[in-house]
C-alpha positions in Angstrom: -52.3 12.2 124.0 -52.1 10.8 120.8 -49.3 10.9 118.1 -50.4 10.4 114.5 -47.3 9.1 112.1 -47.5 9.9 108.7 -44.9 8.8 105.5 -44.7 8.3 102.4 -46.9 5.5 101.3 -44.9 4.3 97.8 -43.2 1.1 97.5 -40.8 2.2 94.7 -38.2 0.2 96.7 -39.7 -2.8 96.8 -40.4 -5.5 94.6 -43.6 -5.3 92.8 -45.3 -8.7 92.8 -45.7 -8.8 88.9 -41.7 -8.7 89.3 -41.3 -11.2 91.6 -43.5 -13.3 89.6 -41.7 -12.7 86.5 -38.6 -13.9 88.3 -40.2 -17.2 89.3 -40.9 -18.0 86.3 -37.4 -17.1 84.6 -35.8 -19.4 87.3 -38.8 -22.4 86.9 -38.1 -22.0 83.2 -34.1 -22.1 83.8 -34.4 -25.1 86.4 -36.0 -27.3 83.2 -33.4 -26.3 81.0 -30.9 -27.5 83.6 -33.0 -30.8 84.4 -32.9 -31.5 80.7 -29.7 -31.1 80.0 -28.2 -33.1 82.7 -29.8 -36.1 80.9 -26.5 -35.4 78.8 -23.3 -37.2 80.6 -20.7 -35.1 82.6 -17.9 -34.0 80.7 -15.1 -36.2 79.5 -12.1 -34.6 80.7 -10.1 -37.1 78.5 -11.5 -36.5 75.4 -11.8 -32.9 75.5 -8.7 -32.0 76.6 -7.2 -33.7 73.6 -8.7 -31.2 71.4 -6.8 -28.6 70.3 -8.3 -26.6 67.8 -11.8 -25.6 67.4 -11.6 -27.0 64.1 -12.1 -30.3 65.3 -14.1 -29.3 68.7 -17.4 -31.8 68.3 -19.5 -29.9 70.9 -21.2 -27.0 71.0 -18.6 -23.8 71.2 -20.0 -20.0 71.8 -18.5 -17.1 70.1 -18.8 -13.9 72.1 -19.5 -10.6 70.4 -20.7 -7.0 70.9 -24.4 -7.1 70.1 -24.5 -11.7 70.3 -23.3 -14.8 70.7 -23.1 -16.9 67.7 -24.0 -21.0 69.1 -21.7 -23.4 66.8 -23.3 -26.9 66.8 -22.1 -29.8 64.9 -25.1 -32.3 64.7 -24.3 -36.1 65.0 -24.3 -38.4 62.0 -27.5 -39.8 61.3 -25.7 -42.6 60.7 -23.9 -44.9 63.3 -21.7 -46.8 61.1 -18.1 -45.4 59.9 -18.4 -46.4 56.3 -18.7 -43.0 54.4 -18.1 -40.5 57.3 -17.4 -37.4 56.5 -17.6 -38.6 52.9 -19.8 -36.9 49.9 -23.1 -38.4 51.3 -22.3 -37.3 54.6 -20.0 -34.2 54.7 -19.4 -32.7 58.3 -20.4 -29.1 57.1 -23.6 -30.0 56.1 -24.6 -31.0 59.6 -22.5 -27.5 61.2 -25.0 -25.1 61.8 -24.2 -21.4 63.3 -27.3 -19.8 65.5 -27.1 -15.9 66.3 -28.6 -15.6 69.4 -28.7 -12.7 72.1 -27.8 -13.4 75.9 -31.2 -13.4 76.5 -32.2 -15.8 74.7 -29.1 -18.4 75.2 -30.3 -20.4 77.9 -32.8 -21.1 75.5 -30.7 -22.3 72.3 -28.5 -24.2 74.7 -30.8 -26.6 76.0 -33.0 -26.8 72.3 -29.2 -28.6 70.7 -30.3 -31.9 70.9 -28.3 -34.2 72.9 -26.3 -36.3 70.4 -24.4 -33.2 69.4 -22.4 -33.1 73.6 -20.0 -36.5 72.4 -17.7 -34.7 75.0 -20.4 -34.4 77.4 -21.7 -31.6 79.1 -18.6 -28.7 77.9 -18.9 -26.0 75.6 -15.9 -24.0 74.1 -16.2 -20.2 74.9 -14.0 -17.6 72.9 -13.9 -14.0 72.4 -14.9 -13.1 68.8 -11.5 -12.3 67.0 -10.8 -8.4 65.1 -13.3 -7.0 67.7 -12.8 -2.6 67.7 -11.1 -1.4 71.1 -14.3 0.1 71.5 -16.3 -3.0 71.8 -14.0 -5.2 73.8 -15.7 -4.0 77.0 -19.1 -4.9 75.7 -17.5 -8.6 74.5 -16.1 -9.2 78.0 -19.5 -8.2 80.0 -21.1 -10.6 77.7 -17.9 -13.1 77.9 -19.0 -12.9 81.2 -22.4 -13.1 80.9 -22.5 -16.3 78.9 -19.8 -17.6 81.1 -22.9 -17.4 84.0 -25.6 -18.3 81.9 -23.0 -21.7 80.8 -22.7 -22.5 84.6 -26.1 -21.6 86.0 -27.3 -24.9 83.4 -24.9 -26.8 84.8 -22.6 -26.8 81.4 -18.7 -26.7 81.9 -17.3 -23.5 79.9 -13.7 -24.5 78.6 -12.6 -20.7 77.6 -10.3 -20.7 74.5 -7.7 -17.7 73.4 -6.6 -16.9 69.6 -4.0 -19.6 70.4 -6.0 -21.9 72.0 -7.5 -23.1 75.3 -6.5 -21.1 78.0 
């Protein structure tokens, strides 16, 4: 005597293998960010510590918000030599630039900030944005969060920072 099994035959369950793929490829593409940014030094607890205001932060700081994260990166001087920094030929604002970015896509602006602009070494400032609506502080902690993970899965220190400072 035979017995004949029958069953459902869908694989809703299961990873597809265009997924799968897909995911390879976010993780290759996420292990060469990380390789290229660890060409930039570990972080220099000394030096960054010492900064208290984001004012005067010199590496890259994130602002968290609803709908993005806003990148602040302060570009080096083009110029190594101290005669003139920060002077009329060389103001520090004109080398700030603020990038609007989604989550998505921050793994991506990360590692594109070229080098020069980590003097602390591989630590970026993370802060809520400020005068966020009760209603969107949920969203701005899941993607506090969020880039908190995307900061340590490329091998980049998050120092988190409060209204009144680091925390």
């Amino acid at each position: 005597m035979f017995s004949v099994l029958t069953g459902c035959h869908g694989t809703s369950g299961l990873p597809t293998p265009a997924s799968e793929q897909g995911k390879a490829a976010r993780q290759e593409t996420l292990d060469g960010q990380r390789m290229d940014l660890e060409q930039i030094p570990p972080p220099s607890k000394t030096r960054y510590l010492a900064v208290h205001d984001l004012d005067t932060w010199e590496n890259p700081y994130l602002t968290v918000q609803p709908g993005m994260v806003t990148v602040h990166v302060l570009t080096a001087d083009p110029t190594p030599n101290a005669y003139g920094a920060g002077g009329m030929m060389r103001p520090v604002g004109a080398r700030k630039q603020d990038l609007n970015v989604s989550l998505d896509h921050l793994a991506d602006a990360l590692s594109s900030i070229p080098h020069s602009a980590w003097p602390y070494g591989r630590v970026a400032a993370v802060e809520e944005a400020h005068k966020t609506p009760a209603a969107g502080q949920p969203q701005v902690r899941r993607n506090m969060e969020a880039a908190m993970k995307t900061l340590n899965d490329l091998g980049i220190v998050a120092y988190e920072w409060g209204e009144t400072g680091p925390r």
